[in-house]
Structure formats: structure tokens, C-alpha cells
KEBA-21400 format. One record per residue: y, z negated, x of N, C-alpha, C, O in turn. Coordinates in steps of 0.2 Angstrom, whole numbers, plus 5000, padded with zeros to 4 digits. Example, Ala and Ser with C-alpha at 12.3 -4.5 7.8 and 13.67 -1.06 7.14 Angstrom:
2
497249615066497849615062498449615066498349585071/498949655064499549645068500049615064500649605067/
//
This chain:
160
499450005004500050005000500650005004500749975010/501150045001502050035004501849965002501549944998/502449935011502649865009502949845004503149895001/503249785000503149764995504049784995504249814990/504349764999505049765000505349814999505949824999/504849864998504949954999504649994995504650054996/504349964990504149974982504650014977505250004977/504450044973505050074968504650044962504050054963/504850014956504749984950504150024948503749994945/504250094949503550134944502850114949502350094947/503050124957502550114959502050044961501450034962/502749994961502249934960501949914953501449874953/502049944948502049934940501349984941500849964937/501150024944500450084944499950044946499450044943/499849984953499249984955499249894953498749854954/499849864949499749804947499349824939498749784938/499549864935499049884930498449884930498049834927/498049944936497549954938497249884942496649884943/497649854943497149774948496949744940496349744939/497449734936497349694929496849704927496549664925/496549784925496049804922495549794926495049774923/495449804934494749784935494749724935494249714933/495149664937495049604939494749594931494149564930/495149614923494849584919495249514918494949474916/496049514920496349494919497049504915497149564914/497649474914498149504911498449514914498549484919/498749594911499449634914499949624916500449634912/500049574923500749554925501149604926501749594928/500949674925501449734928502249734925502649764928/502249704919503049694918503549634923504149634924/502949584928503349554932503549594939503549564945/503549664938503449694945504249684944504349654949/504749694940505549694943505649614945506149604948/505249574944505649504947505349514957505549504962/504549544955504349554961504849594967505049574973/505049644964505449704967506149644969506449654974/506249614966507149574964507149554971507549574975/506249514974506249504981506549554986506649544992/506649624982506649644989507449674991507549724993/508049624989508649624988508749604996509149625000/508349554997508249515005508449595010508749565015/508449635011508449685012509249745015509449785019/509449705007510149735009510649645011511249645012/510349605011510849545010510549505018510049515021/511249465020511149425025510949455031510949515031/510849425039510649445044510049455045509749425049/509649495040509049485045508749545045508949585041/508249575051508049625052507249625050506949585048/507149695051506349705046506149755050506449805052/505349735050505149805054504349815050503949765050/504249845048503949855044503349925045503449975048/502849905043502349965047501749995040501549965035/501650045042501250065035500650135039500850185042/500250125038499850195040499850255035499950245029/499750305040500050375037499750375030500050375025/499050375032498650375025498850355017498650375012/499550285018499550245013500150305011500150305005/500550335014500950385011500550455007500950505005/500150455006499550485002499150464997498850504993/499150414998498650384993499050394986499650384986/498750424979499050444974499050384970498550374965/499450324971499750284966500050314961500550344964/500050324956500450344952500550434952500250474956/500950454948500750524946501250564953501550524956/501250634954502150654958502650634957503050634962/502750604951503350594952503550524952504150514953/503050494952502950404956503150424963503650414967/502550464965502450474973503250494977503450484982/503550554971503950584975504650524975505050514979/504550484969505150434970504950374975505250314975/504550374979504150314982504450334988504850294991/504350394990504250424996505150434997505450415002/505450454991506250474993506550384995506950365000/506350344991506650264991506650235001506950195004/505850275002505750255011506250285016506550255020/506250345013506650395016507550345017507950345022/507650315011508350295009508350225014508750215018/507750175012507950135016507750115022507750055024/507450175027507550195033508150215036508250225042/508350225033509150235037509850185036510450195037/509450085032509850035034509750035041509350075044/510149985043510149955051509749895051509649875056/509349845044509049815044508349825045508049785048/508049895042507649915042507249945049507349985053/506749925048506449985055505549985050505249945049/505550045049504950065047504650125050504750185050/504050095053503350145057502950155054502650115050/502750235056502050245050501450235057501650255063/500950225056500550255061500150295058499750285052/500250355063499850435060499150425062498950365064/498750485060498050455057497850485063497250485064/498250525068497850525073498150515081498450555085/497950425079498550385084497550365086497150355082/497550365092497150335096497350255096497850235098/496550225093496750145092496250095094495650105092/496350055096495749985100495949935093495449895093/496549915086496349875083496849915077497249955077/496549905072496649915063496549835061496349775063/496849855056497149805051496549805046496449855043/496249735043495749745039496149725032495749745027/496649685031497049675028497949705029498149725034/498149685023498949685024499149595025499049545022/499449605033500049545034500749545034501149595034/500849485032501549485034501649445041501149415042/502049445046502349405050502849395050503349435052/503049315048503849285046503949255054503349245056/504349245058504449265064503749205068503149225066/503749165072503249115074502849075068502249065069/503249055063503148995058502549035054502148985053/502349075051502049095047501749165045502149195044/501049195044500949235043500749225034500549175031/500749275033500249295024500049345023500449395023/499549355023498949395021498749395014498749355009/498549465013498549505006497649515006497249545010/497649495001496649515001496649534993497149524990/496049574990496049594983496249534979496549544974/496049464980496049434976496849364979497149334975/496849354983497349294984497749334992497549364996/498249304990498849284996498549224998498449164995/498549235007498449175009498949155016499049195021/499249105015499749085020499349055025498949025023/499549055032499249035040499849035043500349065044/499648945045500248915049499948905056500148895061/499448905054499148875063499348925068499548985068/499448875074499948935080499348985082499449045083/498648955083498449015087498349085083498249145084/498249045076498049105072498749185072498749245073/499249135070499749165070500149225076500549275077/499549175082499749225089499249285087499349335090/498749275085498249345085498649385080498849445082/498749365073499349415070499749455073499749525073/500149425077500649425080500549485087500949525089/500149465089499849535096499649585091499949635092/498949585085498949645083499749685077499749745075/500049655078500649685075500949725080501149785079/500949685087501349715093500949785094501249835094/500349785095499849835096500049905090500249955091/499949875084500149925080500849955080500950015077/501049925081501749955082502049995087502550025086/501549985093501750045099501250085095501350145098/500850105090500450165088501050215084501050275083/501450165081501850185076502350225080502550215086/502550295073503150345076503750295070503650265064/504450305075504950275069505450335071505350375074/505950315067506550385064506450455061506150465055/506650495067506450565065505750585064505650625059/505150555069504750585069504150555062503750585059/504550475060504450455052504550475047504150465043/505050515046505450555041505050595041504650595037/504850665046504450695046503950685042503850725037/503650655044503050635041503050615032502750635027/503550565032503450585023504150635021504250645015/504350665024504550745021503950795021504050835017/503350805025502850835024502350815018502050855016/502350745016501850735010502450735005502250765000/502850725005503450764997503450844998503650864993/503250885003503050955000502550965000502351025000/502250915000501450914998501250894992500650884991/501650884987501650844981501750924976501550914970/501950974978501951034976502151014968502251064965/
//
């Protein structure tokens, strides 16, 4: 999945539906705008974001084209704040580690990890330094600016 900060309303509302239906639980897809509200943090205050996503997740068909095509234009947009630093890593980046999950890393103090079924927060230091190296790792695999844009301007004219 695009990071959460970098969701557009349809596209988080597409795959929170579809979790409701298998889990077999109710459709929180209406609380996707308070989720999104989170991602104000973005344009407000000092802080910087570097944000990583593999090529593949700019493909995966969440929602119909014109989810996709609005998903991909909002990356586009908020790649060119000065808070923002977003890498894709391309699918054909030679790699010694992958992500078995989605993390976050909040700077030393804490990671949260995303699993199908629960968010789990990890405070322990060493845990957090092994986050913390495979992020560094992934992120030298990662292309950022021109050669990012690239990339999701080629799956927006691939959306034909």
C-alpha cells in the first residue's frame, strides 16, 4: 500500500471495504477522512518525511483508474513539498533485505508495524535498531525526484 500520509480518500475507502468484507467485520471505510485528517501532519510544523514504497505497490489496482489515476497524481503533488522525500524501490533494484511488513519509523523512540490484522508498536531499542538499518538499506535501493516521478508517470499512462 501507498503510505497512509499519501492516501487520497477513494483510495483508502477501496482496500478498507475490502479488509471489512474478508475479516467479516464492519465497514469502518467511512472513518477513512478522519484517517486521512492524519495526514495534515504533512503540510504543518517542522517536520520531515521520507517515505518509501516499492514499485509494485504503484500497480497494484486498488480501486478502479480513476482511484489509481487520482492516487498516483496526489504522489506526484506531494513529492514536490520540501517535507516530503518519497522513494520508490524499482522492481529491479538488486536486494539482500525486503520488508515482510509495512513499518513506520518515528525517529529512535518507536517503530509500528502493520500486519493484516493489528498495528503493533515496538519500543525496545534493539528491536527498533534492526527497523532502523533495514529502512537505511531500503532506501539506498530507492530512486527519489526525477527518476520517482518517472516512474509513476509511466504507470498513469499505463492506466490507458
Amino acid at each position: 500500500m501507498v503510505p497512509g500520509l499519501l492516501q487520497t480518500h477513494p483510495y483508502a475507502t477501496a482496500p478498507l471495504s475490502a479488509i471489512s468484507t474478508f475479516q467479516g467485520t464492519p465497514n469502518d471505510a467511512a472513518d477513512a477522512a478522519a484517517r486521512l485528517d492524519r495526514s495534515r501532519v504533512i503540510y504543518e510544523g517542522n517536520h520531515r518525511f521520507v517515505l518509501l514504497a516499492e514499485e509494485a505497490v504503484l500497480r497494484y489496482r486498488i480501486g478502479d483508474p480513476e482511484v489509481m489515476a487520482g492516487r498516483l497524481g496526489k504522489l506526484l503533488e506531494l513529492m514536490s513539498l520540501p517535507s516530503v522525500a518519497f522513494g520508490i524501490i524499482p522492481q529491479t533494484a538488486q536486494r539482500a533485505i525486503w520488508p515482510l511488513e509495512t513499518f513506520m519509523v518515528f525517529d529512535a523512540d518507536r517503530v509500528l508495524v502493520e500486519t493484516l490484522s493489528a498495528e503493533i508498536a515496538i519500543t525496545r531499542p534493539s528491536e527498533i535498531a534492526v527497523c532502523a538499518k533495514a529502512f537505511g538499506e531500503l532506501q539506498q535501493l530507492a530512486v527519489f525526484g526525477a527518476p520517482a516521478r518517472a516512474l509513476i508517470r509511466a504507470v498513469i499512462e499505463a492506466l490507458g
